[in-house]
C-alpha positions as CSV (number, residue, x, y, z in Angstrom):
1,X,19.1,-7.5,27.0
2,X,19.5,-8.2,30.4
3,X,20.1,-5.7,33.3
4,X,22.7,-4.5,35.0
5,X,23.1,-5.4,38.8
6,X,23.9,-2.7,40.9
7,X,26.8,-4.0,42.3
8,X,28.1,-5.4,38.9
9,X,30.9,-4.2,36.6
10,X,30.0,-1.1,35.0
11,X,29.6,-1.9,31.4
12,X,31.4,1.3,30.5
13,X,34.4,-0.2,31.2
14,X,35.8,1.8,34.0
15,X,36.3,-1.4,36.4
16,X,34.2,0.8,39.2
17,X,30.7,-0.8,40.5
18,X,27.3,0.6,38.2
19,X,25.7,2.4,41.3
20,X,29.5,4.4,41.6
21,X,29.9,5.0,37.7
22,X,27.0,5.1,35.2
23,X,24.1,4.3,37.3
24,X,22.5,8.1,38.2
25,X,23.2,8.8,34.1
26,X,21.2,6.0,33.3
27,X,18.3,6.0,36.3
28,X,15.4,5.7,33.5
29,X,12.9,6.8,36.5
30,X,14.7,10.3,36.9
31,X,15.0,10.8,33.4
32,X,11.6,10.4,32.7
33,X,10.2,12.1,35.7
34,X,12.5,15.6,34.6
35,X,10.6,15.1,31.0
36,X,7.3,15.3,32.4
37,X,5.9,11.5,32.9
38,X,4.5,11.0,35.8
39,X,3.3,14.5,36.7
40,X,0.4,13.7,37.5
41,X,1.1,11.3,40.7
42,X,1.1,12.6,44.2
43,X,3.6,14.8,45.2
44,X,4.8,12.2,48.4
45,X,5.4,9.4,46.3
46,X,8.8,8.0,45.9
47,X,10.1,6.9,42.3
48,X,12.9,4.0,42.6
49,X,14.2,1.2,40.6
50,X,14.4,-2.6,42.0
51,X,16.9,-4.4,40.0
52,X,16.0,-7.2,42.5
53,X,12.4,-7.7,40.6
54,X,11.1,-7.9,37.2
55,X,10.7,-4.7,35.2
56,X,6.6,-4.0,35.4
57,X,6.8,-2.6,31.7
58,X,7.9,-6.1,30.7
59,X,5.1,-7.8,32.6
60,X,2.2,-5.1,31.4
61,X,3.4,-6.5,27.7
62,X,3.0,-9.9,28.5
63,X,0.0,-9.5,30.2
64,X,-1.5,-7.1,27.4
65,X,-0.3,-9.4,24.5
66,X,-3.4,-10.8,23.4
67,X,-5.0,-6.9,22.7
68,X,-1.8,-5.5,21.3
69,X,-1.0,-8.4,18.6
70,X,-4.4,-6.7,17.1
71,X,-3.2,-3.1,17.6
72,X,-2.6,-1.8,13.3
73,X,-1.5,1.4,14.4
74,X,-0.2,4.0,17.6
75,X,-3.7,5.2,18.8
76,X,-5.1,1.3,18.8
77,X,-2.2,0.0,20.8
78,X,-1.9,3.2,23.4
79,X,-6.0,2.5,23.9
80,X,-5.5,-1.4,24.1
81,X,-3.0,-0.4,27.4
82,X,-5.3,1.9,28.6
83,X,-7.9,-1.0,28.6
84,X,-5.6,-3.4,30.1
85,X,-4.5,-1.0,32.8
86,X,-7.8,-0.7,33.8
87,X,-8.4,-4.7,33.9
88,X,-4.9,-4.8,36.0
89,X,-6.0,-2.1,38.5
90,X,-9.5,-3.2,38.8
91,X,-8.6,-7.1,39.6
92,X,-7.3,-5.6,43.1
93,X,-10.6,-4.1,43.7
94,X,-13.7,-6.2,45.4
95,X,-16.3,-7.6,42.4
96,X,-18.8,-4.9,44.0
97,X,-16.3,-2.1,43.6
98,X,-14.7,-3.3,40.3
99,X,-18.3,-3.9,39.1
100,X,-19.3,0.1,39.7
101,X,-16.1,1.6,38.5
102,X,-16.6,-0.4,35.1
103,X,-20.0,0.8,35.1
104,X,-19.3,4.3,35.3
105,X,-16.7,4.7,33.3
106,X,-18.4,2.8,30.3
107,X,-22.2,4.4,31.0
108,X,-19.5,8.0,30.9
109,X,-17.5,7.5,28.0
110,X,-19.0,4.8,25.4
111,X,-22.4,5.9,24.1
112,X,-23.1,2.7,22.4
113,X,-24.6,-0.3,23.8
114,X,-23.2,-2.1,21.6
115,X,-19.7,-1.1,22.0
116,X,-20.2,-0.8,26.5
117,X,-21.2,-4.9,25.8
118,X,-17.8,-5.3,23.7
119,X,-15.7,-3.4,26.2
120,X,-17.0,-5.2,29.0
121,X,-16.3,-8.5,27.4
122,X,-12.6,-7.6,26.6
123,X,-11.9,-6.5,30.9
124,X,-13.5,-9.4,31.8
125,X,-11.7,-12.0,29.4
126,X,-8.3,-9.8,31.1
127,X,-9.1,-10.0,34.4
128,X,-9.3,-13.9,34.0
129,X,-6.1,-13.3,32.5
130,X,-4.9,-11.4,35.3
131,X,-5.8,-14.0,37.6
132,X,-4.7,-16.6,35.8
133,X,-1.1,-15.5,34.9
134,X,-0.3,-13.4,36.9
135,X,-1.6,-13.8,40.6
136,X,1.2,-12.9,42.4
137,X,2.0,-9.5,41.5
138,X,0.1,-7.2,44.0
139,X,1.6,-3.9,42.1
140,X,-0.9,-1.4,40.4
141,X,-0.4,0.7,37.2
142,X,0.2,4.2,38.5
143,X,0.9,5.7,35.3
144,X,2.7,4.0,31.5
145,X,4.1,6.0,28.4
146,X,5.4,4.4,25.1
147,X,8.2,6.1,23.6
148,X,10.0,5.9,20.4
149,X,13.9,5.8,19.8
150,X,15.6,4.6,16.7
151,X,11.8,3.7,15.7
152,X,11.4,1.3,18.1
153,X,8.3,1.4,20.8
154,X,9.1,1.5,24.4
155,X,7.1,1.1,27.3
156,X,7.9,3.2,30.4
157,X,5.2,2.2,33.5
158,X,5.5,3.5,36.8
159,X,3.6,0.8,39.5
160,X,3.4,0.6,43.3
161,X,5.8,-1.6,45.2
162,X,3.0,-3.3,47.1
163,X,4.6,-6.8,46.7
């Protein structure tokens, strides 16, 4: 489905612009920030849409394709984004930094060699990815929900704007 312009025809019909007509009932950011996603972000930071640029959520899919084509079930996909969020926000971090967090993190929360080797293995074959694909967008992964309607998944990601 493609998206409404701003300063497009309101698709309700009403011959006024979107941003005069139907455009604050349908502002996904403020609808999802009154239910609660998001809360934990800074207090200062400004939530906005850019109709100008690609939606992030639809990026973060393509970039996390190759773990979520595996994904049999709710808890495997949310935990294959959660993996590629980390790859994303770590590819803007020096090897040295990216190299420690990774280290931490796995040494904190996987107690198996075995599955710290298999972990590391999956961020860096993503990070390549991230390169590879997807060079040119500077924006981090500040927070991501899936929600359901009509039994279809959604992905809802909140990123920077540091394009």
């Amino acid at each position: 489905m493609a998206r409404i312009g701003r300063n497009q025809p309101c698709p309700c019909g009403s011959g006024k612009k979107y941003k005069k007509c139907c455009y604050k009932k349908n502002n996904i950011s403020q609808i999802l920030l009154a239910n609660g996603f998001g809360k934990n972000l800074p207090k200062d930071i400004v939530i906005t849409t850019n109709p100008q640029k690609e939606k992030m959520s639809e990026i973060f899919l393509e970039f996390a394709e190759p773990l979520i084509d595996k994904c049999e079930d709710d808890k495997t996909f949310y935990n294959a984004l959660q993996i590629c969020a980390i790859a994303w926000n770590s590819s803007f971090l020096s090897p040295e930094e990216r190299n420690k967090l990774i280290d931490e993190s796995f040494n904190k929360y996987i107690n198996d060699n075995n599955e710290r080797e298999i972990a590391k293995e999956i961020l860096s074959k993503m990070l390549e990815r991230k390169e590879k694909k997807f060079p040119n967008i500077k924006r981090m992964i500040l927070d991501f929900e899936i929600s359901y309607k009509d039994g279809q998944q959604h992905l809802n990601v909140i990123s920077s704007t540091n394009e």
